[in-house]
C-alpha positions as CSV (number, residue, x, y, z in Angstrom):
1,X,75.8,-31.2,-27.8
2,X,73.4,-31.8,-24.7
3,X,70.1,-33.1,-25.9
4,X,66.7,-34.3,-24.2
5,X,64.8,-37.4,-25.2
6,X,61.5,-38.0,-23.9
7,X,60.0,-41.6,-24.7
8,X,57.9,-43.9,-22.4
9,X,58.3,-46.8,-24.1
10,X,60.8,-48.9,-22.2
11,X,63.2,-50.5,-24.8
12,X,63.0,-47.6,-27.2
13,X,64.0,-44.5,-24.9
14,X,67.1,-47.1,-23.6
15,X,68.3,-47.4,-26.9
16,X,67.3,-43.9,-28.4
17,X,69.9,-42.7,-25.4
18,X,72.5,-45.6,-26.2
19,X,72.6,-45.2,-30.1
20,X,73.5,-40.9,-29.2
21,X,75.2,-41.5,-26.7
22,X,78.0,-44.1,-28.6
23,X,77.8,-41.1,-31.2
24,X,79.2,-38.5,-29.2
25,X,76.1,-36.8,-28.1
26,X,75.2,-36.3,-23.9
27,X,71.4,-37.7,-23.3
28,X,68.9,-36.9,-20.5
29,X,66.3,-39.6,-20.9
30,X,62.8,-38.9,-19.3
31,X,59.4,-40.6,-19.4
32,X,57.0,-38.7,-19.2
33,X,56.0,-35.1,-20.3
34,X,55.8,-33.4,-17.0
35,X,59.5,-34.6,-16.2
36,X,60.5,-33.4,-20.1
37,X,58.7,-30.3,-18.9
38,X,60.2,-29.5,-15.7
39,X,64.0,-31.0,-17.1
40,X,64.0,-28.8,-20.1
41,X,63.1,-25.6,-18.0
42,X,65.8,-26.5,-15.3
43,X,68.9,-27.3,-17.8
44,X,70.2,-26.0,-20.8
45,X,69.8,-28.8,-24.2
46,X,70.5,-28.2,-27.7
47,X,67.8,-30.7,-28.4
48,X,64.6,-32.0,-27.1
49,X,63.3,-34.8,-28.8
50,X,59.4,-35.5,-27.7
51,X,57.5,-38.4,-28.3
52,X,53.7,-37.5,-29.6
53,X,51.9,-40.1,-26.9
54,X,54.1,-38.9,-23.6
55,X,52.3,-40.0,-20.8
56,X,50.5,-37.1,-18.5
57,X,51.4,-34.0,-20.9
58,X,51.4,-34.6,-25.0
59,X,54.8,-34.1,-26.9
60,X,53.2,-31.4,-29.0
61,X,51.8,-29.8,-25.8
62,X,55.1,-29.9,-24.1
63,X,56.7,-27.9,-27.0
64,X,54.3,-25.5,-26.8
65,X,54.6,-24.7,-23.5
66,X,58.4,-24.8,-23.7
67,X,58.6,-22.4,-26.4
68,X,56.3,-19.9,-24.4
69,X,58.2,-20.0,-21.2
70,X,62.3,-20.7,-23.1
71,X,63.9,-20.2,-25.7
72,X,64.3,-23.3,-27.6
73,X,66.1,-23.4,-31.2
74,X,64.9,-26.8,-31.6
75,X,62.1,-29.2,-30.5
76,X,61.7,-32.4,-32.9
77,X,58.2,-34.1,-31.9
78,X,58.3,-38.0,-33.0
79,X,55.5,-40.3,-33.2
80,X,56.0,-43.8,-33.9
81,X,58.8,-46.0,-35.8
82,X,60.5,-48.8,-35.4
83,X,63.3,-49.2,-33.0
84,X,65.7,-50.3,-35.5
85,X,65.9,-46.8,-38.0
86,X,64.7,-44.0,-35.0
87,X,68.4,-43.9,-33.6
88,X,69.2,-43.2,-38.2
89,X,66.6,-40.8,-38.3
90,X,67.5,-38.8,-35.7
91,X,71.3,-38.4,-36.7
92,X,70.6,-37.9,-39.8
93,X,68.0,-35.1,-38.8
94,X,71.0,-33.8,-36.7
95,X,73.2,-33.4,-39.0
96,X,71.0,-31.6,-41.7
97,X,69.7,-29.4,-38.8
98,X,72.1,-28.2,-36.8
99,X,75.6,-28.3,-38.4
């Protein structure tokens, strides 16, 4: 399973990618929400995961726009938790979602 993360914060998008990644899953981390943008129109993902506060386009705004111009089963928009259970809260999304 491919899947997009876009976070700017710069211990959190690190260790969003890391704690996926040591669970099987291939990341594409970006940081802002032009690069999500222009990333998730250029390659095929599974999953984007947004943050709300993206830096030059909004999470919300960049799903939006993605699910005009692709089709996209799945766009999870995040806003803010603590480091520690985001990594828990996204597998466990995972696996009630798309099994």
């Amino acid at each position: 399973m491919r899947i997009l993360v876009a976070e700017d914060d710069p211990r959190l998008g690190p260790s969003l990618k890391k704690g996926l990644e040591d669970n099987h899953y291939a990341v594409d981390l970006v940081t802002d929400g032009e690069e999500a943008l222009s990333v998730a129109l250029a390659v095929s993902f599974n999953l984007i995961i947004l943050d709300i506060l993206l830096p030059r386009i909004d999470g919300f705004e960049v799903c939006r726009q993605l699910r005009n111009q692709v089709c996209v089963r799945y766009c999870a928009v995040k806003g803010p938790q603590k480091q520690r259970n985001c990594v828990s809260w996204i597998l466990h999304w995972i696996h009630a979602h798309m099994k």
